[in-house]
Structures are given as structure tokens and as C-alpha cells.
C-alpha positions as CSV (number, residue, x, y, z in Angstrom):
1,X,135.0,134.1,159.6
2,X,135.0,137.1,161.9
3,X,133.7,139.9,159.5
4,X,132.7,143.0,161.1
5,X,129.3,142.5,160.3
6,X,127.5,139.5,159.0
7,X,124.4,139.5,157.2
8,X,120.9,137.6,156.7
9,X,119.6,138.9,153.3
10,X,116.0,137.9,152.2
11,X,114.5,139.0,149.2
12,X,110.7,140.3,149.0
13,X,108.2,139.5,146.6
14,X,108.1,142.9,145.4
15,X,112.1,142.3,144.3
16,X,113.3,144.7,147.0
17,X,115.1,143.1,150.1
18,X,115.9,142.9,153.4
19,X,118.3,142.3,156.7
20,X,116.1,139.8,158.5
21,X,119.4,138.5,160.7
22,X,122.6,140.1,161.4
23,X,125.9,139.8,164.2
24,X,128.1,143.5,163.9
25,X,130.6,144.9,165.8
26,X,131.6,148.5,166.2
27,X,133.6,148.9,163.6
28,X,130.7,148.9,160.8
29,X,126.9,150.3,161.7
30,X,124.2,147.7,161.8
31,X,121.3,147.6,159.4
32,X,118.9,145.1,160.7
33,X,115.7,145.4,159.6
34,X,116.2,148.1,157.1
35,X,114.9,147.2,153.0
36,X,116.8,147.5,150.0
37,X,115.1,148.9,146.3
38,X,115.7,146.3,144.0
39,X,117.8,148.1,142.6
40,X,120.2,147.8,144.7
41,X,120.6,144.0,143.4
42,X,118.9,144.0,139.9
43,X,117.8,140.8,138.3
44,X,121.0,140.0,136.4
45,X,123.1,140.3,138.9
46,X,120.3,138.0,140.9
47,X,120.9,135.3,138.2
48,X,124.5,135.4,138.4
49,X,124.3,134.6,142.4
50,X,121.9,131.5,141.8
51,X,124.6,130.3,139.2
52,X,127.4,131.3,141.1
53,X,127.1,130.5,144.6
54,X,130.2,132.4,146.2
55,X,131.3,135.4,145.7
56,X,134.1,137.1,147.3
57,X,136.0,140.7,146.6
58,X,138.9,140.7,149.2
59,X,139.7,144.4,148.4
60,X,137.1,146.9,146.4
61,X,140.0,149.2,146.3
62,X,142.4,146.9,144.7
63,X,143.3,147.9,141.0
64,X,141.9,145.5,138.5
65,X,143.6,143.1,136.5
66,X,142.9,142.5,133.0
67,X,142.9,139.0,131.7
68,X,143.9,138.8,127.5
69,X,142.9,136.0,125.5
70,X,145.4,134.3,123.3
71,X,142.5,134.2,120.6
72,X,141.0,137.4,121.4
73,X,137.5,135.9,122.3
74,X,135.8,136.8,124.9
75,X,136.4,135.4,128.0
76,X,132.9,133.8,130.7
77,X,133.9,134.3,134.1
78,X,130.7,133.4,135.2
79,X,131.7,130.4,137.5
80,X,134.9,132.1,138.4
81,X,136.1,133.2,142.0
82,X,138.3,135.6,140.8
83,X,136.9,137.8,138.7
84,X,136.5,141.9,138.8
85,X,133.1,143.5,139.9
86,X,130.7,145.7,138.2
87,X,132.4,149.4,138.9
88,X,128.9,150.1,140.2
89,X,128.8,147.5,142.8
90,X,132.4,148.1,144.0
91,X,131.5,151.7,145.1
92,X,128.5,150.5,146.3
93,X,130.6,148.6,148.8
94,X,132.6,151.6,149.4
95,X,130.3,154.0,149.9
96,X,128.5,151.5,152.8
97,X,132.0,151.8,154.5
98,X,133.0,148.7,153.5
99,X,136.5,147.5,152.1
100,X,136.1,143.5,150.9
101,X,132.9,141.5,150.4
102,X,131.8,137.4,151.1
103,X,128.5,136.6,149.6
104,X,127.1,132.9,149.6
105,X,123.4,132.5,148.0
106,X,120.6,130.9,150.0
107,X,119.0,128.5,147.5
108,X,115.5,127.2,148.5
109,X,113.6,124.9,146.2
110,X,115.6,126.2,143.4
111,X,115.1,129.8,144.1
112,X,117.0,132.9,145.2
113,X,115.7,133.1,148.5
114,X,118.4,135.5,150.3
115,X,122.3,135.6,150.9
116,X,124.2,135.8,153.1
117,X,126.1,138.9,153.2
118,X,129.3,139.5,154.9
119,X,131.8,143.1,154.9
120,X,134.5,144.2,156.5
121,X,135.4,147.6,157.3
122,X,139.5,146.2,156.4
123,X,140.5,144.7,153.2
124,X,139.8,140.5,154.5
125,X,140.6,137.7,152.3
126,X,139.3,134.3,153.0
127,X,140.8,130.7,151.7
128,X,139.0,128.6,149.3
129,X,138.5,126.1,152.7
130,X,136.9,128.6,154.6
131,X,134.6,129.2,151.7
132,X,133.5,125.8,151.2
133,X,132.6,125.5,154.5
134,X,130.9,128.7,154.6
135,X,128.8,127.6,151.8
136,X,128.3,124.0,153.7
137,X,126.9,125.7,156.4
138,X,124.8,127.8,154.5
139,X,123.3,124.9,152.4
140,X,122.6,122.9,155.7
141,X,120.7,125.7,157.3
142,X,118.7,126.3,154.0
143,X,117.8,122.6,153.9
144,X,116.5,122.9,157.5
145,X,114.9,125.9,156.8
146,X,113.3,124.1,153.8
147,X,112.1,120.8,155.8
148,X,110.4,123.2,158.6
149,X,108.6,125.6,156.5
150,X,107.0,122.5,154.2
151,X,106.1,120.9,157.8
152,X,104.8,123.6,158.4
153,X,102.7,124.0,155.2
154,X,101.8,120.2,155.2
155,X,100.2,121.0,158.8
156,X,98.9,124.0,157.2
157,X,97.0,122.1,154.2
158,X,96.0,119.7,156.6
159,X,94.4,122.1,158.4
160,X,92.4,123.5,155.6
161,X,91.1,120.3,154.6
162,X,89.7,119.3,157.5
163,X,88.3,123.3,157.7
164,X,86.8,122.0,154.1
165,X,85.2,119.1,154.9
166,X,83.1,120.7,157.8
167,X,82.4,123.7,155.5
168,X,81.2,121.2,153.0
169,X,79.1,119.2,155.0
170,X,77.4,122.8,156.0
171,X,77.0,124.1,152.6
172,X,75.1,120.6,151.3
173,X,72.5,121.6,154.2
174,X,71.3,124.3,151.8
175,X,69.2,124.1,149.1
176,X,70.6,126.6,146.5
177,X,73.6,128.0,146.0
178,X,73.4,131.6,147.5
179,X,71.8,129.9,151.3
180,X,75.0,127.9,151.4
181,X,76.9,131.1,151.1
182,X,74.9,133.5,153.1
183,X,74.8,130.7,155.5
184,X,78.7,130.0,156.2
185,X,79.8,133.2,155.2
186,X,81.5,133.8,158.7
187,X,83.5,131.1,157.8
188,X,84.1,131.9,154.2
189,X,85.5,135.0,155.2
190,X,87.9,133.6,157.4
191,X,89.4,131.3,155.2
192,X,91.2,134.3,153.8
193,X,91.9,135.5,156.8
194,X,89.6,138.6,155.6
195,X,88.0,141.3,157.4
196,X,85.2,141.4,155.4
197,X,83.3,139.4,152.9
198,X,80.7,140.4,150.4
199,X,78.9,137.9,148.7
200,X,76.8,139.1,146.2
201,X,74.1,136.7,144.4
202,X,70.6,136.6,142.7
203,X,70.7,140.1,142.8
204,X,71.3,140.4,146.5
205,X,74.0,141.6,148.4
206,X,75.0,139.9,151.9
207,X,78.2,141.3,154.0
208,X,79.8,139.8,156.8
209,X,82.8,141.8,158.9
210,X,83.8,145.2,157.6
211,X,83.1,146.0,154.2
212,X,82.5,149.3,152.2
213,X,78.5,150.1,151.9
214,X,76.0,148.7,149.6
215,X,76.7,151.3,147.0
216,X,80.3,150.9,146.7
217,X,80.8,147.2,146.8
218,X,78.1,147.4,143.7
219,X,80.9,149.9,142.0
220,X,83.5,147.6,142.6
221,X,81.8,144.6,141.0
222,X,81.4,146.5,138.0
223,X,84.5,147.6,137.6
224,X,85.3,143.8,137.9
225,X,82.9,143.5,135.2
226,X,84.3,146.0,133.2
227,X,88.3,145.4,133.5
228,X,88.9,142.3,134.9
229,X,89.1,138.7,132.6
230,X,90.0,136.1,134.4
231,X,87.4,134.5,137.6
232,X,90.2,135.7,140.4
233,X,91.5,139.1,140.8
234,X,93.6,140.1,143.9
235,X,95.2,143.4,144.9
236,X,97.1,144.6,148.4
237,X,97.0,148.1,147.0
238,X,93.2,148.5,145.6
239,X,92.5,151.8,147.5
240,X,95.8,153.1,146.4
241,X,95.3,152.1,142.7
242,X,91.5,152.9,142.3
243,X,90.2,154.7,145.7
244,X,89.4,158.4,144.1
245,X,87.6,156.8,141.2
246,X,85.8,154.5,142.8
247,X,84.9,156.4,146.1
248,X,86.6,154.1,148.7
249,X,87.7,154.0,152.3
250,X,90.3,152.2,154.3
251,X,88.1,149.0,154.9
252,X,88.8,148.6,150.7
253,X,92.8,148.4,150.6
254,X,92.9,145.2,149.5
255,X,90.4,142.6,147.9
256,X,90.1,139.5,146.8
257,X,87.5,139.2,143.8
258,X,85.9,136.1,142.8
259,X,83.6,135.5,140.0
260,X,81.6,132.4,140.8
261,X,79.4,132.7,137.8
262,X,79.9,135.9,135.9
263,X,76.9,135.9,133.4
264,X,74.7,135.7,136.6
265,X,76.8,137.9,138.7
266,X,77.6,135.7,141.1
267,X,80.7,137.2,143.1
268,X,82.9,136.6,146.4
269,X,84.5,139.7,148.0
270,X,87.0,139.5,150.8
271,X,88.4,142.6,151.8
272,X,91.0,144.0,153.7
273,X,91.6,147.1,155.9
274,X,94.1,149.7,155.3
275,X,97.4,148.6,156.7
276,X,100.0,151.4,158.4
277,X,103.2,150.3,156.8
278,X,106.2,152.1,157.8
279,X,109.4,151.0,155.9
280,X,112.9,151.9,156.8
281,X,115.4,152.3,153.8
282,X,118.8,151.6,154.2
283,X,119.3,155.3,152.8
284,X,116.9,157.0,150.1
285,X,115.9,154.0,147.6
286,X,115.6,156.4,144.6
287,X,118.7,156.6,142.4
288,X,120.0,159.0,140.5
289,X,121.2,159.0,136.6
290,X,124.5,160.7,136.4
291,X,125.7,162.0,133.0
292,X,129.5,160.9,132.6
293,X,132.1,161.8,130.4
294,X,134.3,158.0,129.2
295,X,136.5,158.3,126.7
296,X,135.1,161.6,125.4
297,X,132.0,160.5,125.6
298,X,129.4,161.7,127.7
299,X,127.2,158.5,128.8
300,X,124.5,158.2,131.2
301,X,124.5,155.7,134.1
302,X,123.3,154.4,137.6
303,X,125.2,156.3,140.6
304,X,124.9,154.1,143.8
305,X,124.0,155.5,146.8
306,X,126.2,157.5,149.1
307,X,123.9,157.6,152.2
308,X,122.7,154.7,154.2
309,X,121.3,156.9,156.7
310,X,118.1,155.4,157.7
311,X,114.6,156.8,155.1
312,X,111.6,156.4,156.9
313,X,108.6,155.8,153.8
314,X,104.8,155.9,154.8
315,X,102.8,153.8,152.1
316,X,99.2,154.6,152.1
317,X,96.3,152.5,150.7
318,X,97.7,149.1,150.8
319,X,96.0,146.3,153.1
320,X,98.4,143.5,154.6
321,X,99.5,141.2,151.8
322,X,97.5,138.1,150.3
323,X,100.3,135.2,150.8
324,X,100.5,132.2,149.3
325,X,98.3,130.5,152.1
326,X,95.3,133.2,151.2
327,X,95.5,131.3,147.8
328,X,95.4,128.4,148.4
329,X,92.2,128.9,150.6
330,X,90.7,130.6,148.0
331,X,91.4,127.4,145.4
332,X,89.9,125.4,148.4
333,X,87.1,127.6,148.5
334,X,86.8,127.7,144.5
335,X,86.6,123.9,144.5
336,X,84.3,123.8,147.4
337,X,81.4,125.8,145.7
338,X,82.6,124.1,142.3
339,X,81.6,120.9,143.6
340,X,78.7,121.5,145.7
341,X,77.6,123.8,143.2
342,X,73.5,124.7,142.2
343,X,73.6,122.3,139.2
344,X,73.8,119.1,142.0
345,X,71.3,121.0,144.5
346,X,68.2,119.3,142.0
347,X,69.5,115.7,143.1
348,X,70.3,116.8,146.9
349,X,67.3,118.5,147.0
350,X,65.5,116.0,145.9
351,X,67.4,113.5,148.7
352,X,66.1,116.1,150.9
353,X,62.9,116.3,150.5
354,X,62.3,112.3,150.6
355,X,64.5,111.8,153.5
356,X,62.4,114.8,155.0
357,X,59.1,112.8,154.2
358,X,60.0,109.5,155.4
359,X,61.2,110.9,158.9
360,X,57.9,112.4,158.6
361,X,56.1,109.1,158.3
362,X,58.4,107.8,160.8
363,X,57.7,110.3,163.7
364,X,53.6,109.8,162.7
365,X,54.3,106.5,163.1
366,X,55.6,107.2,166.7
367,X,53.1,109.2,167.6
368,X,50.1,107.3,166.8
369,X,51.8,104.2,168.2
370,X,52.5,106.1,171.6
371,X,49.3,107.0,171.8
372,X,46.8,104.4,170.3
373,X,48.6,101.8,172.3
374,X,47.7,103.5,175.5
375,X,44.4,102.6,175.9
376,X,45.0,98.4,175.6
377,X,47.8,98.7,177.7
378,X,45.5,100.2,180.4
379,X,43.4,97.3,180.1
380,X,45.9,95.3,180.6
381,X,47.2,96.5,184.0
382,X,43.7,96.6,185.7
383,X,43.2,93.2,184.5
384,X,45.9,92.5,185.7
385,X,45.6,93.5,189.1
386,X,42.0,92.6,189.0
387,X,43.5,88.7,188.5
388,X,45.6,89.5,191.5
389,X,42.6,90.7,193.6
390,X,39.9,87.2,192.6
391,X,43.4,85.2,193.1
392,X,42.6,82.8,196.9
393,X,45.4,83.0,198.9
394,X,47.8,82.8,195.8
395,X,51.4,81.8,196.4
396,X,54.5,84.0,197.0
397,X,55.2,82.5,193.4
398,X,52.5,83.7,191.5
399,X,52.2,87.3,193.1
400,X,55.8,87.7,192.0
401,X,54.9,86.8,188.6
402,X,51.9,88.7,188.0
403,X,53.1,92.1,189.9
404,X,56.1,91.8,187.2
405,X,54.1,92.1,184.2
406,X,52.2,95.0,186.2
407,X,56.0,96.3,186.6
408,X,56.3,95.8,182.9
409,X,53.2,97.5,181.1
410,X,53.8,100.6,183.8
411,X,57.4,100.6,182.0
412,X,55.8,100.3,178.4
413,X,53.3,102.6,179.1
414,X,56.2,105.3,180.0
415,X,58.2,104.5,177.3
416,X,55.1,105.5,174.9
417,X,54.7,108.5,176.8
418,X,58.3,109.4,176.4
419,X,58.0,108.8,172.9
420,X,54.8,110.9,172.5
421,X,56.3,113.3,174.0
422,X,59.6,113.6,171.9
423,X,57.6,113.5,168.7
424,X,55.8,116.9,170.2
425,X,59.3,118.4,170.8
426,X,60.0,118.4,167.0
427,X,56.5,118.8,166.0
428,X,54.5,120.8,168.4
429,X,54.4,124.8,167.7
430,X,56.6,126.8,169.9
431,X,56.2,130.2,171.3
432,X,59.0,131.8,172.5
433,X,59.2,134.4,174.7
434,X,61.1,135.7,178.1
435,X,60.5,133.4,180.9
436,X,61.0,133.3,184.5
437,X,62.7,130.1,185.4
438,X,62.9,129.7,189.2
439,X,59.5,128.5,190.3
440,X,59.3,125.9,187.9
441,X,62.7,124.4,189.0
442,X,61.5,124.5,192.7
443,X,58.3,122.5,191.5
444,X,60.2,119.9,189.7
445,X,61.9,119.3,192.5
446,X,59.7,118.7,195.0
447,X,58.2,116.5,192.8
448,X,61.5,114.9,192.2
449,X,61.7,114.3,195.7
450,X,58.7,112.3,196.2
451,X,59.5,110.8,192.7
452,X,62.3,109.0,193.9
453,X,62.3,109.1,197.3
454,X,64.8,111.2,198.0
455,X,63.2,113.7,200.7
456,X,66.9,114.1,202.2
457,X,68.3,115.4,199.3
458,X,70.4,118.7,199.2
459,X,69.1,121.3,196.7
460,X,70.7,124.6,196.2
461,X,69.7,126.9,193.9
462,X,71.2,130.0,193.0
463,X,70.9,132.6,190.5
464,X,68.0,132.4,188.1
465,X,67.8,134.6,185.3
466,X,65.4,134.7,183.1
467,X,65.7,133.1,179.4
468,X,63.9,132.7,176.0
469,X,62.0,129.7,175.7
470,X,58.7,128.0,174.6
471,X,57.1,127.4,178.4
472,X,55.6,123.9,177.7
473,X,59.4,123.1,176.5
474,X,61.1,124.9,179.2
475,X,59.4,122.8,181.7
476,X,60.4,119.5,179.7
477,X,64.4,120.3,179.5
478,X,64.4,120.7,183.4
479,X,61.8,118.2,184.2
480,X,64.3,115.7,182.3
481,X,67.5,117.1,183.7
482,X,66.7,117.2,187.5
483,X,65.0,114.4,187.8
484,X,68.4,112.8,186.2
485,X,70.5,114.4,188.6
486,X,68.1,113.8,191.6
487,X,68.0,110.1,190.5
488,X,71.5,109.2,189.7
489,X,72.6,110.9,193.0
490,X,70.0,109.1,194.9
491,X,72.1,106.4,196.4
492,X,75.0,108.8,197.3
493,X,75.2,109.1,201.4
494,X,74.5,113.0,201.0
495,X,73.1,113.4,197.5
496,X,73.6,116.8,196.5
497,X,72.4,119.1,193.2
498,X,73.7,122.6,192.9
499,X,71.5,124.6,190.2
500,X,72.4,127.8,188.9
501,X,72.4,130.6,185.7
502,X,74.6,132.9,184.9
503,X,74.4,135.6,182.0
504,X,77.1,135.2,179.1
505,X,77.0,138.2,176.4
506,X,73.7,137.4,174.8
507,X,73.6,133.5,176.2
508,X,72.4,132.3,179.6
509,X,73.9,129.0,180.5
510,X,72.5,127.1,183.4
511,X,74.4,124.1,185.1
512,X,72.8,121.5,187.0
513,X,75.4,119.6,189.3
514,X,75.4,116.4,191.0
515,X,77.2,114.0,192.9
516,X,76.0,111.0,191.5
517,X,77.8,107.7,189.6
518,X,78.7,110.0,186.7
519,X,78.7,109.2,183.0
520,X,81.9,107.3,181.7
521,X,84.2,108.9,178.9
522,X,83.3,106.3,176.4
523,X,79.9,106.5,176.4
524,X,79.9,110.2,175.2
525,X,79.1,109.8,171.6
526,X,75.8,108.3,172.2
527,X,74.7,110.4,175.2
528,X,71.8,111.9,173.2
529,X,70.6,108.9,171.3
530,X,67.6,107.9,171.8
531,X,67.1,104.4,174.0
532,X,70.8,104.7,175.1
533,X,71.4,103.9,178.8
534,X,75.0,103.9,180.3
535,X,76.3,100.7,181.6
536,X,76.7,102.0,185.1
537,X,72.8,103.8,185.0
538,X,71.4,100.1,184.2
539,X,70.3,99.6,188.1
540,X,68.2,102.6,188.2
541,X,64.7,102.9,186.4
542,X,64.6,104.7,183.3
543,X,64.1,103.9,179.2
544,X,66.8,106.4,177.8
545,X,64.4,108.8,176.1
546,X,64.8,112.0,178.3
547,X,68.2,113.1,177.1
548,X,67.2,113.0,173.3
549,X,64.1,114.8,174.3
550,X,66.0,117.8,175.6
551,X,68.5,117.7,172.4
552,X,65.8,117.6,170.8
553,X,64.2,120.6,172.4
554,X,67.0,122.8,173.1
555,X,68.0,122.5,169.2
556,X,63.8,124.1,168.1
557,X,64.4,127.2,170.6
558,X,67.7,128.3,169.4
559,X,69.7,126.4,172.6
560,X,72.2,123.7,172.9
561,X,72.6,121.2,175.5
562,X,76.2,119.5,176.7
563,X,77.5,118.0,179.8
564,X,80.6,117.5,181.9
565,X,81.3,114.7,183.8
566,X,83.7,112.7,186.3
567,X,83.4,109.7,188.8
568,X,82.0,112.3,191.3
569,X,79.5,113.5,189.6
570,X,77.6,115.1,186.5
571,X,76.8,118.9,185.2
572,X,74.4,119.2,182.4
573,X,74.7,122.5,180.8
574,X,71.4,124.0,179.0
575,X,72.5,127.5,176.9
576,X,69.5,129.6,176.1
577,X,69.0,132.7,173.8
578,X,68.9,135.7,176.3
579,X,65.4,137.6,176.2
């Protein structure tokens, strides 16, 4: 259409808008990214454009011609093309520098979402099949516009519920309602995408992030108290509105409040920080009243603006606003603590506690098994070899059979003792303190060495710092760990194991690498299960206890345990708590 400039014109939520796209030539200044008051397109003249669609004023300084009705009614031109504009409007276009005017709405879901705006500095007149196409094109792009952004919100909401489900599962690990909170409130806080959350509960106040003090977040929740009705109050301009009164700072611009139980006090605080919001105005966006004289008459009326020179406003004490996504996380989160609320904590709790006591039974059970059983199995062997010994000349038959049920009870006898020993990992008191690792690796393995048979075996180790750990358990993690890497590697032409720590922030993460036959990609959900051997591992001597043993331990001194893995080889990664 070859305006001299074109127009992308969104309205805001506060009713003011702006140019968010624009093409311009020389002939007229652009104003990209510069705001409008709402005032500038009041709300009845917003209803008229999501009626009437297209709207076109060829020449603002054409004389008007009036239209008489043979009946002398009054005459709706709201659907029509031609039509005069508001007096107002017309030197609003004048005073922009302007001489005609093509608007088309941008409809979205039914709404007013923007327009597209287009002036020329000439009088320009458009046919009606340029217009129809205009509007075409400008129905196309808002349908497009409309499919990505509710892509985008379905990926959005799937997003949150998966975010929900894990934050469920963590707040049902808790036995009351304020734990769950405390707990996950890292989480809770970002949901909003908050910089702080205060959570405040059976008379206790927990913060996470920044958040005012103590003594003011207990001001603000009484002035919820006080003038707030309804569970969930949000404001972007909190310090603005209430900061003098209520003794805040920047990290209170904008909050989210919600009551979770009010008779108990039980209240949710996100907050946000002050935001530095600079807005350009497409010229000053305070009009002026002029007194004019009509008819005899003086009568008062809005004067449209004769500057468009950019006005630079600072706004103070607003935080970043709370979008429709920061509500709908907090109706996730509302539902969330709904549901898993205190009054069904009795019945989880009470889950708990007997799931708690049987795995209690269950791990006495192993332990008296692993070690009453030791002593008949002993008897066993050395009557066993003792038949061997009295045996005359026995044949090549016999030996075989009798050595393999010496074979046998040697392998149930370490089985019970790996047993034994991962009941003691969950049950045996732990002392933690700063520990020097270096010379128990070295004695593992040289151990290892003899263990397996693997004297040629290529050890490096490097860097050793120190970590916190129980000692007895410390030993156990890499007692289990080398001697896997030393074994699976063992058959390798030059087995090799690289061993080294490094310090991360307020972790220290050791590696231990091999070369060995690796672990294959599918058997990684059941690495640290108990009894589980790889399909590949089956030709090597072992009962699948030692991995679940050093989950097992790493999880009771504050670790974690993980591995990566390829054909060529294995590194098991232990993370310890720094000292």
C-alpha cells in the first residue's frame, strides 16, 4: 500500500499502547517503540474498531459532508466506510504530520489486541480491493500469531505439570504441612519466577531469595490481614502504593500474597525487586482541557496533543509485571498444597510410619540372616574340604563336584557379608568429619591387585582433596568402586584406572576411570539395585550388592553417586560435602 509509515500497534494491559513493528520512510518520523496514554484511543473508540474492522480517512483536511435523513432520525454509521471522524481524532492526525489514515484491527481470540496503523504525510486513498486484502492479510497473520502463542502456552502448561508432579511427589515426603513448604521452597519460589519467597506458618517465618526482614514481612502480612478479602492478592506496584507506610525497600515492589489458611496464618509471599522502567512517550501523555467557545457557548473539551517529541518517564516502585503465566503457577501451586494439604498428612503419615516399620523388620531380617547363617555355612566348607582330604585317590569327577560346592558356600558366604554390610550402611551411626582420602585409595588398591590378579595394572592417581565423610563409610564407597573398576578392566591388554578429585564450590567430585567392557545404555535404570548384574559383567565374579551399598552410603553422608559410561570404559563419580 506504500504509506509513508506503517504501523504495528499493540495495546497494554494497563489500556495505554504501543509501536511494537513499524516500516517509514523519510517523509514521516518513526515512532517505534514509543507508548501511547490510553487516551490517545479511549475505550469507545476501542469498541468501535473491534466492530468495525477498517477504517480509512483519505483526507483529514477534507471538509465534511453532512448526510440528512428523509425521516429526520438519526442515522448509525457504525459499520460504515465512509463516515466523518471525531474532530478530536482528525487533528490528532494532523498534528502527528499526517494527512489521511488506514487502520485495520488485529482481532485475537475475540479481543482488541492491536491495529495496524498506516499515515501518510499526502492525502492517499485506497480502493475497497486493496482494503480487503489489507484486512486478509492482517487476519492471516493474527491467526498465525494466535496458533504460535497457544503452542507456545500448551508447551508452557505442559511444562508446569510435569514441574507439579515432581513438586508433589516432594511435598508427600513431609509429614505436616509447613516441612513440605520449608522443604521445596526453592522451588515454590520459582514457580513464579520470584526473587523471593516468604513462607510464613505455625508461627514461623522461613525466607528463601531476597526478601524484606523478619519485621517487615510480619507488617505486610497484617496489612493482608487487615485490607485484603479474598485468598490471592497481587500487585507490580506494592512499594509505590504502600512503601512509606509500611517501611519497605526495593526487594518489596511487587508481591504476590497467598493465604493458605487465614485463621491460622498460614501465608505464601513471593516477592519481587524494584524494576528500572524507563518509558518513552510519543510526546507528553498528559492532556490538557481547553475551554471553547461553540455556538456562544463556552464548553470544555480534550485538546490532542501537538508534540510527539519523544517524553522520557521514570516510574519508581514497581517490580516487573505478574503475567498471566505467574498465575497460572500460582493456581498450580494453590491446588498443589490444596491437595496434599495437612488434613491427608494423618493417613500418609500413617502409611509412613508402617512402611517405615516393615523396612525395619525387613533389614533385621537381613541382618540376622547375614550373620546367623555364617557360622553353619563355615561348617560346611571345612567339611567339605575335610571329605575332599579322607577321599582315596578320588576321581577327576568327584573333585570337580565337591570343590564346586566349596566354590558355592565361599559365594553365599560373600553374599551374606555383602548383605550385612549394606544393612550397616543404613543403620550403623555415622560420624562425619574432614578426611584425608589418598592413603586409603592406595591401600585398596594394592589389595585390589592381589584381589584379582591384576599386578600389571596401570593406576594413576592424581589430586586428592580431602572430603566430609564417616571413615568406616568412606573406605566402603572406594573399596566397592575400585575393586569394580580394577575387575572389569582386568581382561583389557593394558587395564588402566585413572583416579582423581577436584573441588567444585562447596562439592568435591571424584572420578574413577576405566577401560573395562563398560555398562550398556539399557541397563541404567537398575544400576543401583540391589542383586543386579549387567549382562556383559556375568563372566566375572561378583553378587551385585556393591553398587547399592555405595547408593546407599553416599545418600546417609549428604553425597550422591552417578556414572558415565561407553564401550571403552566406565567413570563412577562419588560427590562429597566439602569439609
Amino acid at each position: 500500500m506504500n504509506y509513508d509509515r506503517m504501523m504495528v500497534y499493540k495495546f497494554m494491559m494497563d489500556g495505554s499502547g504501543k509501536v511494537v513493528a513499524e516500516k517509514t520512510n523519510d517523509n514521516l518520523e518513526s515512532y517505534l517503540g514509543l507508548h501511547y496514554p490510553e487516551s490517545d484511543i479511549p475505550i469507545q473508540a476501542r469498541e468501535l474498531y473491534l466492530k468495525k474492522r477498517k477504517r480509512i480517512f483519505s483526507n483529514v483536511y477534507s471538509e465534511p459532508v453532512p448526510l440528512l435523513s428523509k425521516n429526520l432520525e438519526s442515522i448509525d454509521l457504525t459499520y460504515s466506510t465512509s463516515r466523518g471522524m471525531s474532530p478530536i481524532h482528525g487533528q490528532y492526525i494532523k498534528n502527528s504530520g499526517a494527512s489521511s489514515s488506514f487502520s485495520i484491527s488485529i482481532i485475537i481470540d475475540d479481543y482488541l489486541w492491536g491495529l495496524v496503523t498506516c499515515q501518510n504525510s499526502q492525502p492517499k486513498h485506497i480502493d475497497l480491493e486493496d482494503r480487503v486484502q489489507a484486512g486478509i492479510f492482517t487476519a492471516l497473520a493474527s491467526n498465525a500469531y494466535s496458533s504460535f502463542k497457544s503452542k507456545n502456552e500448551l508447551n508452557y502448561r505442559l511444562k508446569l505439570n510435569e514441574k507439579s508432579a515432581h513438586l508433589k511427589t516432594e511435598f508427600l515426603k513431609y509429614n505436616s504441612l509447613f516441612d513440605s513448604l520449608t522443604e521445596n521452597k526453592a522451588e515454590i519460589r520459582d514457580f513464579l519466577e520470584a526473587d523471593g519467597l516468604a513462607v510464613i506458618a505455625e508461627e514461623k517465618i522461613v525466607t528463601e531469595g531476597s526478601t524484606p526482614d523478619v519485621a517487615t514481612i510480619e507488617k505486610i502480612t497484617q496489612w493482608a490481614h487487615q485490607y485484603t478479602e479474598d485468598s490471592i492478592y497481587l500487585s507490580r506496584s506494592f512499594l509505590k502504593d504502600h512503601g512509606k507506610e509500611l517501611g519497605l525497600d526495593e526487594r518489596a515492589a511487587g508481591v504476590v500474597i497467598y493465604f493458605v489458611e487465614r485463621s491460622k496464618n498460614n501465608v505464601l509471599i513471593w516477592f519481587r525487586k524494584e524494576f528500572d522502567e524507563h518509558i518513552d512517550w510519543a510526546g507528553n501523555p498528559k492532556k490538557k482541557i481547553e475551554v471553547i467557545y461553540r455556538d456562544g457557548e463556552e464548553k470544555k473539551m480534550v485538546s490532542p496533543r501537538t508534540s510527539f517529541k519523544i517524553f522520557t518517564e521514570d516510574i519508581k516502585g514497581n517490580s516487573k509485571r505478574w503475567n498471566s503465566r505467574n498465575v497460572a503457577a500460582l493456581q498450580v501451586v494453590r491446588d498443589l498444597i490444596l491437595e496434599t494439604s495437612h488434613k491427608n498428612y494423618n493417613t500418609i503419615k500413617r502409611l509412613n510410619d508402617e512402611l517405615k516399620k516393615v523396612n525395619e523388620e525387613l533389614d533385621s531380617f537381613s541382618y540376622t540372616i547375614s550373620h546367623d547363617l555364617g557360622t553353619p555355612l563355615t561348617v560346611m566348607k571345612l567339611n567339605a574340604q575335610m571329605l575332599l582330604k579322607t577321599l582315596t585317590d578320588p576321581s577327576e569327577k568327584t573333585r570337580n563336584k565337591i570343590n564346586s560346592i566349596i566354590e558355592e558356600i565361599d559365594s553365599m558366604a560373600e553374599m551374606m557379608h555383602d548383605v550385612l554390610q549394606l544393612s550397616r550402611a543404613k543403620h550403623s551411626e555415622i560420624q562425619l568429619e574432614s578426611l584425608e582420602t589418598y592413603q586409603t585409595i592406595e591401600k585398596i588398591i594394592e589389595n585390589a591387585k592381589i584381589t584379582f590378579g591384576t599386578p600389571a595394572s596401570e593406576v594413576v592417581i592424581k589430586e586428592c582433596p580431602e572430603v566430609l565423610a564417616d571413615k568406616t563409610m568412606l573406605h566402603q564407597a572406594f573399596l566397592n568402586i575400585i575393586n569394580n573398576a580394577i575387575k572389569y578392566s582386568s581382561q583389557q591388554e593394558s587395564p588402566k584406572i585413572v583416579i582423581e578429585g577436584i573441588e567444585d564450590g562447596d562439592m568435591v567430585i571424584y572420578r574413577i576411570s576405566d577401560n573395562g567392557i563398560g555398562i550398556p545404555k539399557e541397563n541404567k535404570h537398575k544400576m543401583f539395585k540391589i542383586f543386579n548384574r549387567m549382562d556383559n559383567a556375568k563372566k566375572f565374579k561378583g553378587n551385585g550388592v556393591g553398587l547399592s551399598i555405595v547408593h546407599r552410603i553416599m545418600r546417609r553422608i549428604g553425597g550422591s553417586v552417578d556414572y558415565e559410561s561407553s564401550p571403552n570404559g566406565t567413570s563412577f563419580i562419588l560427590t562429597f560435602k566439602k569439609p
